[in-house]
C-alpha positions as CSV (number, residue, x, y, z in Angstrom):
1,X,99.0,-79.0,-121.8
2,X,100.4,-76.6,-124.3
3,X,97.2,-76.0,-126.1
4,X,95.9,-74.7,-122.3
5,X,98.6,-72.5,-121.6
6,X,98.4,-70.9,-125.0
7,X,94.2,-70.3,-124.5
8,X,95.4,-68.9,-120.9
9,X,97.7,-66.5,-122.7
10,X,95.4,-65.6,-125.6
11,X,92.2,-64.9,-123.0
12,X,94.6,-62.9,-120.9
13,X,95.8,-60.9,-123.9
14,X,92.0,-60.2,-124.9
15,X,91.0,-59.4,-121.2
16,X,94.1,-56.7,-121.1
17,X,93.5,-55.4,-124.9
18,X,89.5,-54.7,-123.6
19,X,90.9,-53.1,-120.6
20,X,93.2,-50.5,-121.9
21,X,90.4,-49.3,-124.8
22,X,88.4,-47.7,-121.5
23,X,91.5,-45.3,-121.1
24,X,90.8,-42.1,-122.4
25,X,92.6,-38.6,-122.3
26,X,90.2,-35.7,-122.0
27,X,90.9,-32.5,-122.8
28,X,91.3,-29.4,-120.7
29,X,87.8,-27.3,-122.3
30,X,86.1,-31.0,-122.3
31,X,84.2,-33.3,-119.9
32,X,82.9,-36.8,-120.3
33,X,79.3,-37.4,-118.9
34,X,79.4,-41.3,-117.5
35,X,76.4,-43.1,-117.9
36,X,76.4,-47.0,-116.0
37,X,74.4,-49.4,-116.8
38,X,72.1,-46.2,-117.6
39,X,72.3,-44.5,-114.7
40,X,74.2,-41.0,-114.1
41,X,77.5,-41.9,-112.5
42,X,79.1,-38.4,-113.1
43,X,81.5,-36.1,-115.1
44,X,84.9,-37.1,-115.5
45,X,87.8,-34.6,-116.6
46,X,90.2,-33.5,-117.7
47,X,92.9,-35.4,-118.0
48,X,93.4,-39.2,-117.9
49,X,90.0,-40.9,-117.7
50,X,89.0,-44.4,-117.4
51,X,85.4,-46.1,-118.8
52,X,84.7,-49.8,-118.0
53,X,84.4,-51.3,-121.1
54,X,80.6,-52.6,-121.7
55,X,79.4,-51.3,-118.2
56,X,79.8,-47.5,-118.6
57,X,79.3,-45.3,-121.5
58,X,80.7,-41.3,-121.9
59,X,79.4,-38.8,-123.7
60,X,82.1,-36.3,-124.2
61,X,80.7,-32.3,-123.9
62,X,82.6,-29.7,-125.3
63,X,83.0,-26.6,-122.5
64,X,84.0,-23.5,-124.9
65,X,82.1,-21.1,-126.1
66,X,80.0,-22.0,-129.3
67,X,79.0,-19.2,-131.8
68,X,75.3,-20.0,-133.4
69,X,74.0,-18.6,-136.2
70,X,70.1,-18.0,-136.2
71,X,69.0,-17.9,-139.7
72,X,66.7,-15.6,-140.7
73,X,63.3,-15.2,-139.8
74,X,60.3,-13.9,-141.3
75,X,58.9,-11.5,-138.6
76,X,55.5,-9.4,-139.2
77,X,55.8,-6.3,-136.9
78,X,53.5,-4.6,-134.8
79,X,52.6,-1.7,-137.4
80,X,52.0,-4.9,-140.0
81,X,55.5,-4.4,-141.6
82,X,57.1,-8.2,-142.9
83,X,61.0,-8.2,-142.1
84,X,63.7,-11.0,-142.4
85,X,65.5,-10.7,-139.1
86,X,69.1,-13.0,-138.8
87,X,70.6,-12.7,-135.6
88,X,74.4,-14.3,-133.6
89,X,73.9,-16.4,-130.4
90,X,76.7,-17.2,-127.9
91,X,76.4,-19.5,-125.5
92,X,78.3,-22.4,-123.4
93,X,77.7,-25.6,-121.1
94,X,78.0,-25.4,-117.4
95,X,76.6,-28.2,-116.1
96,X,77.4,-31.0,-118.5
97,X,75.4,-33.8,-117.4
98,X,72.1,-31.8,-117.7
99,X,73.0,-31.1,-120.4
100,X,73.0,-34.9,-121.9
101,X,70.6,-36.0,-119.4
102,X,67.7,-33.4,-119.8
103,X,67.6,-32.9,-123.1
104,X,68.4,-35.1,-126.3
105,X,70.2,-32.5,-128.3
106,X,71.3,-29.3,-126.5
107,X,72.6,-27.2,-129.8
108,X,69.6,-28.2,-132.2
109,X,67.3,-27.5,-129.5
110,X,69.1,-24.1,-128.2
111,X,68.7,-23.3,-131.7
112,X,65.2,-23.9,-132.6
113,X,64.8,-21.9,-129.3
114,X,66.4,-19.0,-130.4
115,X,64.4,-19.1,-133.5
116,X,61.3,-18.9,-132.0
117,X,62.1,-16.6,-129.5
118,X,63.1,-14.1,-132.0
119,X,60.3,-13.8,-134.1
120,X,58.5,-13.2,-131.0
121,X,60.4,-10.7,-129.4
122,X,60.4,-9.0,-132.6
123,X,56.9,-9.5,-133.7
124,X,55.9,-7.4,-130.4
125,X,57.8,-4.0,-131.7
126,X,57.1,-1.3,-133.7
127,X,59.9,-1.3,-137.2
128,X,60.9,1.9,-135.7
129,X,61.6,0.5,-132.8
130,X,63.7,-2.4,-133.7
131,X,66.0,-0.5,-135.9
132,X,66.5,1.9,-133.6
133,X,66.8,0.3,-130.2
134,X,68.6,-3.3,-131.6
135,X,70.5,-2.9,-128.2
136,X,67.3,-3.2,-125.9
137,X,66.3,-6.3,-127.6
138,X,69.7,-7.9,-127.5
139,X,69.1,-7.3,-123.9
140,X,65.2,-8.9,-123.8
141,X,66.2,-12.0,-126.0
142,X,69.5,-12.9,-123.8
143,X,67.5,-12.3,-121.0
144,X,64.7,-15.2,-122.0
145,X,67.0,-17.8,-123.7
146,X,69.0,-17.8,-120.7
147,X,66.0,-18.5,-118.5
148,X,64.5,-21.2,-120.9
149,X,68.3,-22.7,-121.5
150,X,69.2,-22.7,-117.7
151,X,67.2,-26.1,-117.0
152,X,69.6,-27.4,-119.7
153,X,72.5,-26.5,-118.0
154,X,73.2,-23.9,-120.9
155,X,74.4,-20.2,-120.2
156,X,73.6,-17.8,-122.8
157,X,76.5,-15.4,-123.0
158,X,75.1,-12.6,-125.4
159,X,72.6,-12.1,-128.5
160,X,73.3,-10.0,-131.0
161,X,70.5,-8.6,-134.0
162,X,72.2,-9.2,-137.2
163,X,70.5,-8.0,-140.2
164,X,67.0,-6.3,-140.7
165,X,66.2,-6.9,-144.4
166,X,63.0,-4.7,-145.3
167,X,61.5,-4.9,-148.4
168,X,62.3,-3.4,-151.3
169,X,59.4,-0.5,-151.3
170,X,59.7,0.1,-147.3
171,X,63.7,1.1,-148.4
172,X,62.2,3.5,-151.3
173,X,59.9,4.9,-148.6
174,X,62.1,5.1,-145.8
175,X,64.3,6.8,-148.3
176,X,61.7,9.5,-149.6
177,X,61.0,10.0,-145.5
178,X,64.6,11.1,-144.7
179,X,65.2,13.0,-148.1
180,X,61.8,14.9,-147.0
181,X,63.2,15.1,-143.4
182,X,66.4,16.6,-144.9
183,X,64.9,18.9,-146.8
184,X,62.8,20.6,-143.8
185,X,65.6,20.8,-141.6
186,X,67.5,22.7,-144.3
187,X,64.6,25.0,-144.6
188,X,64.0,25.5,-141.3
189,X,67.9,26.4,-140.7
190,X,67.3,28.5,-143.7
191,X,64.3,30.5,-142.1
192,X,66.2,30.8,-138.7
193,X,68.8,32.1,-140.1
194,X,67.0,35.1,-142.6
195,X,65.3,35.9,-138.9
196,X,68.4,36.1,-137.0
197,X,69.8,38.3,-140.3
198,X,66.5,40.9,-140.2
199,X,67.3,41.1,-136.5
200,X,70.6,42.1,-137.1
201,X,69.3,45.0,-139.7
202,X,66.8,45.9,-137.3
203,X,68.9,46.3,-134.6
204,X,71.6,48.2,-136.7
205,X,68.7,50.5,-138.4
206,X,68.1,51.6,-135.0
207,X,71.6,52.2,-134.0
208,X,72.2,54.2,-137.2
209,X,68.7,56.9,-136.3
210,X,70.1,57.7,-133.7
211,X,73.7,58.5,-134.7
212,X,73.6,60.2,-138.1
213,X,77.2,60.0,-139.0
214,X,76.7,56.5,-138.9
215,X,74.8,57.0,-142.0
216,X,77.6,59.2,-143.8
217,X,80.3,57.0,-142.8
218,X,78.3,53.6,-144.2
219,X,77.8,55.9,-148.0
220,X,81.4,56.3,-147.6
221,X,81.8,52.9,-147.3
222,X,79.7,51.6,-150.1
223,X,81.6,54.2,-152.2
224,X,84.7,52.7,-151.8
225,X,83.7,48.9,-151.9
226,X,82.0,50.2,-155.4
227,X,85.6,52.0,-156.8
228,X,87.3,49.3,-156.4
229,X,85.1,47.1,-158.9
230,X,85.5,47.8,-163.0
231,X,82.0,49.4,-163.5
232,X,80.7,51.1,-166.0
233,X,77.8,52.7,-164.0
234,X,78.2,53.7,-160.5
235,X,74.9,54.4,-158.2
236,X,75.8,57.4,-155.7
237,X,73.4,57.2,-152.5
238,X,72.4,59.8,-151.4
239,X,71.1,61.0,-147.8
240,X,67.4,62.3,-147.6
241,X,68.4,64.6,-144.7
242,X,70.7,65.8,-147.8
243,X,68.1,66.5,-150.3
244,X,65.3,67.5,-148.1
245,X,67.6,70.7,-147.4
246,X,68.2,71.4,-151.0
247,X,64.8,71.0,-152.1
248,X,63.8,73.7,-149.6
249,X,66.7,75.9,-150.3
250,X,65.5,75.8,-154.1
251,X,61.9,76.7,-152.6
252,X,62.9,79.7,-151.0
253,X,62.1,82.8,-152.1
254,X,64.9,84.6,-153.4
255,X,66.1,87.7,-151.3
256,X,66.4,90.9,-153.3
């Protein structure tokens, strides 16, 4: 009689210690997928939770953002130029269940996806191009993960280009090109401004014909920006209207 009470007591124990291990607390950012027997029962969450031991089975999904890190890829360019090419991917879950259900592993796949997708988006530009406009295809390569992810119940947030790493004699070249392109601008400013400079003489040449005291008053001018240096020799202009009247005056007959 004893021995039955106690076997009562000891299954009841057993039956109440395998009910309390299907209580679960999830977390606010979580769900818990519920499969029974197999078959999609739904999401559960947050807070207190309850499995049935044996008969269901969760599968706990985290809701947050999650920050991916595509390694690099060896990407051949449309002018034929070989890059490595690392980008960032952000993404979250927003329909959990699909997420479990429709695919076996949503990051590693996610990321082989990204992989993929940027050596193609990539391989289609010009180097130019993707160093210049990283933005546009940020843009392009959030634009077809998300669609490819969305079965999944995945929403790609943002992609971002990391680094471009070019090879060591496209950096030597890329440098002689902007050295070169450096040097042209300077020449060309150079050039524009020795034009705008002869304008300026030109303009004053003709200013100064047509007012000769102009003329006087610029000799007078040089003279005294000349006194005040310590030289030995000093160069006196002067005018031709000047000499031309005392060559002829030292032509002229003399009266008697």
């Amino acid at each position: 009689m004893l021995g039955g009470a106690t076997s009562v007591v000891v299954f009841l124990l057993v039956v109440v210690g395998i009910g309390l291990t299907g209580i679960n607390v999830v977390r606010e950012y979580e769900r818990v997928v519920i499969l029974r027997l197999g078959r999609l029962v739904g999401t559960r969450g947050p807070g207190l939770v309850y499995v049935i031991p044996g008969i269901e089975r969760k599968y706990a999904v985290d809701l947050r953002t999650i920050t991916m890190d595509v390694a690099p890829q060896d990407v051949i360019t449309r002018d034929n130029v070989s890059v490595k090419v690392s980008a960032v991917l952000y993404f979250r879950v927003v329909e959990p269940s699909r997420a479990i259900v429709d695919v076996e592993n949503f990051v590693y796949a996610t990321s082989q996806l990204a992989q993929t997708t940027l050596r193609s988006v990539c391989g289609q530009a010009h180097l130019d191009e993707l160093l210049a406009e990283r933005e546009k295809f940020n843009e392009r390569l959030q634009e077809i993960l998300d669609a490819s992810t969305a079965p999944w119940g995945i929403k790609v947030m943002l992609v971002e280009i990391k680094n471009i790493d070019l090879p060591a004699e496209m950096q030597r070249a890329m440098a002689r090109q902007a050295e070169a392109e450096r040097i042209r601008r300077a020449r060309v400013i150079n050039a524009e401004g020795e034009f705008q400079a002869a304008a300026r003489l030109g303009e004053a040449a003709e200013v100064m014909e047509k007012q000769e005291v102009a003329i006087h008053l610029r000799v007078l001018q040089t003279l005294a920006q000349v006194g005040t240096e310590k030289n030995h020799t000093v160069i006196v202009p002067v005018p031709i209207d000047l000499l031309r009247s005392l060559l002829a005056s030292s032509t002229s007959p003399a009266k008697t």
